[in-house]
N, C-alpha and C positions, 0 to 999 in steps of 0.2 A: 504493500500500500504506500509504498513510499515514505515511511516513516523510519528513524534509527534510533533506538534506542540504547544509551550506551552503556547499559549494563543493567541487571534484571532487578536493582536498587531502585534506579530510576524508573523502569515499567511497574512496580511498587509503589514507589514517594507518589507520581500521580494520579493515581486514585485519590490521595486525599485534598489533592486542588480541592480549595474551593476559594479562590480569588485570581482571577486571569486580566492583566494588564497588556495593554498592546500597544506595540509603538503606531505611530499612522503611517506616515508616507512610506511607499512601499510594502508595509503589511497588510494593513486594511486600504489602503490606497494604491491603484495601479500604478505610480512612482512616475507616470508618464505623463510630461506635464506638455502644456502648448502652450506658445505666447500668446496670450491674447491682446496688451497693448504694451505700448510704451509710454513714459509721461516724461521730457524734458524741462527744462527752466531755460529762460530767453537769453536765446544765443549758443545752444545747444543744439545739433540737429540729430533726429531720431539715428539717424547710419552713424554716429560719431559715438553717442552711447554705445548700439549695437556692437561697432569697431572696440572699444573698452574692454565692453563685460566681455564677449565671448575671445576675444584673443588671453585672458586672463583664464575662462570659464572652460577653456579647451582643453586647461592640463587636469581638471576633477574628470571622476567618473557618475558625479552625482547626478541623478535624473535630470534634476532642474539646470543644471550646467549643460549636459548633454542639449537639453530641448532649446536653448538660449542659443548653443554653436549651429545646431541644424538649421534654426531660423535665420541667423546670420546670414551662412552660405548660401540657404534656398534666394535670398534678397542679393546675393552674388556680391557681397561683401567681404573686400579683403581683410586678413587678421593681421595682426600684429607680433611678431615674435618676439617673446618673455620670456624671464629668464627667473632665478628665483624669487619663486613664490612663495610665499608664506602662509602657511593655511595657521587660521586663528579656530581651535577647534570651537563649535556651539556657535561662531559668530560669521567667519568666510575667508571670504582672501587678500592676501595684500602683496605688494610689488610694488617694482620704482618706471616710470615708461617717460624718457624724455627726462630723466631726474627729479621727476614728480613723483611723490607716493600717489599710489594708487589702491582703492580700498573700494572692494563688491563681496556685499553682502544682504546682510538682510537688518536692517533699523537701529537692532544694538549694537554694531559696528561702528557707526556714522558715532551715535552715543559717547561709545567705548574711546573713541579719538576726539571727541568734543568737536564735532563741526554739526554745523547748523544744516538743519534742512525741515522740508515744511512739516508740518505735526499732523497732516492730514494723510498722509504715508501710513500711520499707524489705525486708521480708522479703514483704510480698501481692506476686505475682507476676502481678497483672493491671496496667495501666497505672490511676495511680491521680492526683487535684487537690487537693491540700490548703489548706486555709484558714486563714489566722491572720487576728484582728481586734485591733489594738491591738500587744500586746506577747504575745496567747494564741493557740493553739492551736484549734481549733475542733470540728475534726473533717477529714472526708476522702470523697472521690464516687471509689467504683471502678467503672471502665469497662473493655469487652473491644473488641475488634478480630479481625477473621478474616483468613487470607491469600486473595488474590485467589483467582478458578478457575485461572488459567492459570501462578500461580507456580511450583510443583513441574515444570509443563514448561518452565518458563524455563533453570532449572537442568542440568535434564536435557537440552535442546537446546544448550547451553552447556560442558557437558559433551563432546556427542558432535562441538562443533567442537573439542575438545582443548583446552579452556581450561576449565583443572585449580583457577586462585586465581579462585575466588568468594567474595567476603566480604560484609560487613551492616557498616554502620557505623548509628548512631543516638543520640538524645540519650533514648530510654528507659531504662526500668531495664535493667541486664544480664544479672537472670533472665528478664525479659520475652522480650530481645534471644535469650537463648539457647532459649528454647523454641520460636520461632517458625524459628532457624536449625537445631535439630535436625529439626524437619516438614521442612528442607525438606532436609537432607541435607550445609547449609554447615559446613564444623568452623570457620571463621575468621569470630567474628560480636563485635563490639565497643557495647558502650553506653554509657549516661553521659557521650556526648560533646556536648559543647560547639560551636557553627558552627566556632568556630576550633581545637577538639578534632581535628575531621573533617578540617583544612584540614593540621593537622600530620602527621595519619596520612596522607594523600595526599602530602605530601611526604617522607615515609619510604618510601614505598612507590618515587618516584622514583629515591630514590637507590640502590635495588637495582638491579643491574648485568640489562639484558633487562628490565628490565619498560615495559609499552606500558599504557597504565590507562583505562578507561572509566568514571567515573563516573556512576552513575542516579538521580536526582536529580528532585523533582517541585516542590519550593517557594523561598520567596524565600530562606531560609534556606541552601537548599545554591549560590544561585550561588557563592558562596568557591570551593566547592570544584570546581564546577562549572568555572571560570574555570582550572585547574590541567587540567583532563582532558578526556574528549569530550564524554559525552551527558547528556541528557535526558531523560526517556520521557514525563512528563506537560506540555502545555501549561502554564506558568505564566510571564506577562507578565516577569519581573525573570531567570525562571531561563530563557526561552527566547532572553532577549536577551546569554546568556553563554554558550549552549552553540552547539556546533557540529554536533551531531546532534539534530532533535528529530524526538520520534513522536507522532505528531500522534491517537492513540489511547490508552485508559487499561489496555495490554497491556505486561505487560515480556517477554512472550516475542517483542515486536517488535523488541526487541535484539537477539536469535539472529537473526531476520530478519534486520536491518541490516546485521550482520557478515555473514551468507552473500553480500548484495547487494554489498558489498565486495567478497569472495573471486570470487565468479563474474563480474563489472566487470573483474575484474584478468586471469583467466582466459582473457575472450572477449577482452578487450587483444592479450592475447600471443599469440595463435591467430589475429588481425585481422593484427598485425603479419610475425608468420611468414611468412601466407596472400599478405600482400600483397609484400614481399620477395622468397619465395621463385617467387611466378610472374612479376614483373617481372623476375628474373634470368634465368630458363629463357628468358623471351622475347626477351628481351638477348642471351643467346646463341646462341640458335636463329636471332633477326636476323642476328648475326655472323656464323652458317654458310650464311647465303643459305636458310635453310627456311623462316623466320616471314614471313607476309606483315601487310599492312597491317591486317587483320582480328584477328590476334591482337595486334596492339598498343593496339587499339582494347579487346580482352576484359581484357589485363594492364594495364587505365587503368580505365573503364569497369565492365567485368564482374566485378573484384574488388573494386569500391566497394558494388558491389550486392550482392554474398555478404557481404561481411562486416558489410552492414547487416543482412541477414536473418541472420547467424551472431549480432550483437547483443540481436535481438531473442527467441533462446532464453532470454534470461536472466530473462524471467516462468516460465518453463516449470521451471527449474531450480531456484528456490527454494521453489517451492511443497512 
């Protein structure tokens, strides 16, 4: 089913999930974003932004980097060769172009280096890049993102295993964060977090008395937090090398999977155990009373290894 579990610990511990956190973009969001506008300040013209962000935006592999360089090029705009860049993790990138620093990222960047820019940035509710060259302002590339097909059933399959705290963590905006958590039904959706934002609201969550935490997590960014809790859902080299559950497909409703394969594992256990117990003992005593002969010791040895490997093997049947 495309699931890895990395050890029979782990296909164990999640059964007793019952708090599941998910990063957005990229897990519950198809990661695939498009430009949908641009917004300059006078004297600025939209190819000169463009020329910026994506000559800068071409060394990430981040979605929204990606989607920013395609558009570029599809406009047959030339980029600009850069040279060390500086990734500020949580915030974006920086570089020197022309002996100007250069800073594209997302609102707390611009903050983060004290240069002005309009306040009205922080109210567009799409996910948005902004640019400063120097010590100004530039302008700004807003971008959309969709939720997966199968997210709203993640939820809901999530749900109907009785695990009630579903949350959203994320380093978007928090109107972004909450609109994409109301589609999906989550009331507990957090943004503006930081890797190590994420890493503290995970260890809050710990210290609530009962809580069992599943982490879902697709880039290098969430191993921190990943390293604290279970899963994974997306292959990613750094983040697959900290989790303990990966799903080796681009589904989060393969978490609701995972957990049932847990619950029904534990299920055919103790029904294996029982089965094998409770007929070793009948024939134990039936020996005792001179009724069992050598045939059914051979069934109470033998004949129960063989049921409760085919009793095992319902457990395709049952998760479907």
């Amino acid at each position: 089913m495309g699931i890895l579990f990395k050890g029979g610990n782990y296909l164990d511990a999640i059964t007793r999930v019952n708090t599941v956190v998910f990063d957005k973009t990229g897990t519950l969001t198809k990661g695939v974003f498009e430009v949908e506008s641009c917004r300059v300040v006078p004297g600025t013209s939209e190819e000169d932004l463009l020329r910026v962000v994506a000559s800068i935006e071409k060394n990430s592999n981040h979605p929204i980097a990606r989607a920013i360089v395609a558009y570029a090029q599809d406009k047959g705009i030339d980029l600009i060769v850069t040279k060390n860049i500086e990734e500020i993790a949580g915030y974006g990138l920086m570089t020197e172009i022309d002996g100007k620093r250069v800073l594209v990222g997302n609102a707390r960047l611009l903050s983060k280096y004290s240069i002005e820019f309009p306040k009205a940035v922080f109210s567009i509710t799409e996910t948005t890049v902004v640019c400063a060259v120097g010590d100004k302002y530039i302008g700004c590339i807003i971008l959309s993102d969709v939720l997966k097909d199968d997210a709203s059933d993640t939820v809901k399959a999530l749900k109907e295993l009785n695990i009630k705290n579903i949350q959203i963590l994320s380093g978007d905006k928090q109107s972004i964060v909450s609109i994409f958590a109301n589609k999906l039904g989550i009331t507990q959706a957090y943004g503006d977090l930081l890797p190590e934002g994420k890493v503290e609201h995970i260890e809050r969550l710990k210290e609530e008395k009962g809580n069992q935490i599943a982490f879902v997590g697709d880039g290098m960014n969430d191993a921190p937090v990943l390293h604290r809790s279970y899963l994974i859902h997306k292959p990613v080299r750094y983040a697959i090398e900290t989790a303990d559950v990966v799903i080796q497909t681009d589904q989060p409703s393969k978490v609701a999977t995972a957990i049932k394969v847990g619950r029904c594992t534990r299920r055919i256990i103790w029904q294996n155990v029982l089965l094998a117990f409770g007929v070793k003992l009948l024939v134990l005593i039936l020996g005792a009373s001179g009724i069992a002969t050598l045939w059914e010791a051979v069934f109470a040895d033998v004949g129960v290894t063989l049921i409760a490997i085919m009793n095992a093997v319902r457990i395709q049947k049952m998760i479907k």
